[in-house]
N, C-alpha and C positions, 0 to 999 in steps of 0.2 A: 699301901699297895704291895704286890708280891714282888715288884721288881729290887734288883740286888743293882746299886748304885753306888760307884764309889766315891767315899765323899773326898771334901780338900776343894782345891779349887777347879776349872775346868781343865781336863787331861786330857789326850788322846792313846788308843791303845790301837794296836795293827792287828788288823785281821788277814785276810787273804792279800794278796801282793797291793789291789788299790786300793785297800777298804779303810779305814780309820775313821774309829767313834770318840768326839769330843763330850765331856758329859759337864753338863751345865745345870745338875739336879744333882741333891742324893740321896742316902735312905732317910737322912734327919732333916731335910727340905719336905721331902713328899710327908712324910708323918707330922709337920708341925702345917704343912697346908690343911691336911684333912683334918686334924684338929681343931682349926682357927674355923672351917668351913660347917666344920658339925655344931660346932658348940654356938658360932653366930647363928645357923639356922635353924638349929632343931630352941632356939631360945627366941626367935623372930614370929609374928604372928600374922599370919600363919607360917604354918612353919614349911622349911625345903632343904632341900640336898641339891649340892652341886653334881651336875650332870657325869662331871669327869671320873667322880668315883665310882661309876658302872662296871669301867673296864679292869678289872682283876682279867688274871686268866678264862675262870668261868665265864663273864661277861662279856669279853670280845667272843669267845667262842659263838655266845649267843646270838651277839651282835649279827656276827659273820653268818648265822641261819635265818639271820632277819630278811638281811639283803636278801634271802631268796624265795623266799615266802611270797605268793600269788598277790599278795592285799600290799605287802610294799614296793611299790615302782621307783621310786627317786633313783633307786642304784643300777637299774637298767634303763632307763632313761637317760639319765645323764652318761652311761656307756654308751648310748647309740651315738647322742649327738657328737663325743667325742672323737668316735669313731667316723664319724662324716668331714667334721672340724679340721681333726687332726694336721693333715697335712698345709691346709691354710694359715693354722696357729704358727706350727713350726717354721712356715718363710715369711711370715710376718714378723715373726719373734725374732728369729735367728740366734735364739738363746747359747749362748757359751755355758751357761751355769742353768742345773734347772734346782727348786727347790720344792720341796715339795712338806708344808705345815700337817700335822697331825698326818703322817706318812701310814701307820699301822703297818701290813705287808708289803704297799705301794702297787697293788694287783691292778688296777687301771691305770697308775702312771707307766708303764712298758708302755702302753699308747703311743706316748711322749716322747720316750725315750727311743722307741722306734724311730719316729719323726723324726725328731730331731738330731740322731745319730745319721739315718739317710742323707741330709742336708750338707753334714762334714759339720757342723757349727758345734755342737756340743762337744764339752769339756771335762764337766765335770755335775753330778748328781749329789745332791742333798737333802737327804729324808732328815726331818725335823719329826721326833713324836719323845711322849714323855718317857717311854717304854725302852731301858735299855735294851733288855732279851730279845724284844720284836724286831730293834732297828737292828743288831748284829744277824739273826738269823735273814730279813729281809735286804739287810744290805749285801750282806754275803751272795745270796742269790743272783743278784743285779749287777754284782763283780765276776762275778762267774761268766754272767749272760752276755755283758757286756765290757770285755777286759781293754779296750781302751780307751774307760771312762773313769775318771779319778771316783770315787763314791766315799765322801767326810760326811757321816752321820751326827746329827744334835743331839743328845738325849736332855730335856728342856721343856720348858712351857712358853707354849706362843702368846700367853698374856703377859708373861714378864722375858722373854730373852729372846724378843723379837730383834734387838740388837746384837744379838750373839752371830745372826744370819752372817752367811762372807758375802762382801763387797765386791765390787770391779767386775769388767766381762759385760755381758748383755745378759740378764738373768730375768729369768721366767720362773716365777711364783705362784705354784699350785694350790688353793686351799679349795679342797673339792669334794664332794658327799653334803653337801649343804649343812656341814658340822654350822657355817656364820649364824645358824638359824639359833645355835644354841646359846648365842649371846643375847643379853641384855640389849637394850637401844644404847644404854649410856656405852654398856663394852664394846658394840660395835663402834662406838662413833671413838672410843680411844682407839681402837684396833685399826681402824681405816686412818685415824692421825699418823700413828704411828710409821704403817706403810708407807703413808707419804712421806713423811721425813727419811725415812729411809731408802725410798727407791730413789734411783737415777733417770736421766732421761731415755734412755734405750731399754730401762724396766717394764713387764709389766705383769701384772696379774692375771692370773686364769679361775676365776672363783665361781662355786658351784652354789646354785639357791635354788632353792626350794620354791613352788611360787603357787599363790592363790588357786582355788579350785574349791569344788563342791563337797560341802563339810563331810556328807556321808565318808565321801571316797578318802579323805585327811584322818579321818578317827578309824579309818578301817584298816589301814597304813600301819596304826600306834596301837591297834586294840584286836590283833588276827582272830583267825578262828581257831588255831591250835593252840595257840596261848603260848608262844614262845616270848611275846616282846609280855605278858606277863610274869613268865619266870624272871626274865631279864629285868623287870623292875623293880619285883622285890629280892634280886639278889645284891643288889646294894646293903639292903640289910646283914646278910651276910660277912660280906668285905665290913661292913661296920662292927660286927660282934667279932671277928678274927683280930679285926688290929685296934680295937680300942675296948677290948675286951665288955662289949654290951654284953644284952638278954634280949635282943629283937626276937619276935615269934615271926617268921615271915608267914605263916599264915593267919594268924590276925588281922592281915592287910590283905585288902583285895586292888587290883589294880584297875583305874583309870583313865580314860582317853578323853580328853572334852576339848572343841574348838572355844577359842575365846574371838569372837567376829569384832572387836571392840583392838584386839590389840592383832588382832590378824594370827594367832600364833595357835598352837597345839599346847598344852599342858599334857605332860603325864603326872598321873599322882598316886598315892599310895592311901586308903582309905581304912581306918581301922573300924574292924568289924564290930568290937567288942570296947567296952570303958577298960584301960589299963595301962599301966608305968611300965615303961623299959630303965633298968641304970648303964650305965655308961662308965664303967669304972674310971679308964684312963683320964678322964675330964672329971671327976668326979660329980656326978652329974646324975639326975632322975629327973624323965620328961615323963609329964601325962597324956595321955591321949584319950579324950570324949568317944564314944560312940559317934562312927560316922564320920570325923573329923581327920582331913585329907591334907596329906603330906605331899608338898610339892619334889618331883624331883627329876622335874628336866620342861623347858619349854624349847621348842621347834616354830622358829619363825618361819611366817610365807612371804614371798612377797610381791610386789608388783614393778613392772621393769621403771615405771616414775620414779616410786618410792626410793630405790635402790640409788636410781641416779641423782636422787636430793642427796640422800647420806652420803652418798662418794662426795659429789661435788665440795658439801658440809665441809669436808678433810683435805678440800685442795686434789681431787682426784677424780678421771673422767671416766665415762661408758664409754669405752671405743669401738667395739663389738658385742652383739648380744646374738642369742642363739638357744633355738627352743626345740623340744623334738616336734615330732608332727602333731600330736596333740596338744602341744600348750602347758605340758605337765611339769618340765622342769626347762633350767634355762642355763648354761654357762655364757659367762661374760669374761671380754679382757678388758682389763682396767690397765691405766696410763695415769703417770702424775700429771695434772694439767699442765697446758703451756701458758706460760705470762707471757704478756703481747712483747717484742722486742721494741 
């Protein structure tokens, strides 16, 4: 990835008077992740890409045109209902510490921040994202906006330094844009373990899902009519020829939307037009690719408000709240670590 990471072990560095970034990645962490990630699955059959290496520069920009594209609703959806919410979160929560997992700009946590600075409770803000460039320019802003709120940014991965998060306080944990969709069953159900062990009783979660609905309108979401979320899917190929020095052609590849009604989720894929080998210098490494034959590289789970509160429960962790916009289109919930009877 393009981010400039310092390595050694987690440090902090001072930005504006409250700002300070911990970094718990670096540049030889992220390059042996993408590594381990390409070369497991571009050699798995069929083969796929981890979702997370979309975001280069190009890629979030793209991202960020996604959200506003007529055919994807999730991120104005979940803006209304927060925007309804908001205030009820915040005196429920009464959060000291907010955090907020895969944070990118944190453009809907001011929400929250609003909220909960209103209240007098909050303390202190914690954008968590892999991205150190994003978290210093985004966190910068938030100290700015808001200078009597401490802001320690994570630069990290929420699969592995979910324990890096700080402790104590009453803390409100944001994961929001229904990124959970992009895990596995198995990763969520570690992700959700996790949480649990790590929250407290005055914890809780604000987590955003994506949720079941009519396939037309789910594949029209991932497959627009200007073709932006296809530039975005074969720019991964790109991020993959820049830092492990391949020969991808991205146009070879055409992009794909398909509902999978079996596993409830969205597939995006990458389908080669043509018979033909890419190498891969860095891994040493030459994959073929059939005519036709489709490269996974991102699933988007939906899902239903049951389902959801199996897999919490699963991890020792309850629905306390659910909330849907008026359509039924997306849902935020707060999660609580269960109580054991006294």
């Amino acid at each position: 990835m393009t981010t400039a990471l310092t390595a050694g072990a987690p440090t902090s560095v001072t930005g504006p008077p409250t700002l300070t970034v911990a970094l718990h990645l670096d540049a030889a962490d992220v390059d042996a992740a993408l590594r381990a990630d390409v070369l497991t699955g571009l050699r798995a059959k069929p083969k796929w890409l981890a979702p997370k290496w979309f975001y280069d520069d190009l890629g979030s920009q793209l991202f960020d045109d996604i959200t506003r594209l007529p055919e994807y609703y999730p991120s104005r959806r979940e803006t209304a209902i927060l925007r309804s919410r908001v205030a009820v979160i915040a005196a429920r929560t009464g959060a000291e510490t907010l955090i907020e997992l895969g944070s990118g700009t944190s453009t809907k946590t001011t929400l929250l921040l609003d909220a909960l600075t209103a209240t007098g409770s909050l303390r202190r803000f914690v954008p968590f994202d892999v991205s150190e460039a994003t978290l210093l320019g985004a966190g910068a802003n938030i100290a700015r906006r808001y200078p009597d709120i401490d802001v320690h940014a994570l630069v990290g991965d929420f699969e592995r330094h979910l324990g890096a998060l700080p402790a104590g306080d009453r803390r409100l944990i944001a994961f929001l844009g229904g990124t959970i969709g992009n895990l596995t069953p198995p990763q969520r159900a570690r992700f959700f373990a996790e949480m649990a062990v790590g929250m407290g009783r005055t914890d809780a979660l604000l987590l955003g899902t994506d949720l079941v609905k009519e396939p037309a309108r789910l594949v029209a979401a991932y497959d627009d009519a200007a073709g932006v979320t296809a530039a975005f899917n074969r720019n991964v190929l790109a991020v993959l020829n820049r830092e492990l020095g391949a020969d991808f052609a991205p146009d070879r590849f055409e992009h794909v939307a398909v509902w999978d009604e079996a596993q409830e989720w969205i597939e995006m894929r990458l389908r080669a037009t043509v018979a033909h080998r890419v190498s891969i210098d860095a891994l040493d490494l030459v994959v073929e690719f059939a005519a036709g034959e489709q490269l996974r590289t991102e699933i988007s789970a939906k899902f239903r408000r049951r389902g959801l509160a199996t897999e919490l429960a699963a991890a020792g962790l309850e629905l306390a709240q659910w909330w849907t916009d008026d359509d039924g289109d997306f849902a935020l919930s707060l999660v609580t670590r269960r109580r054991e009877p006294d």
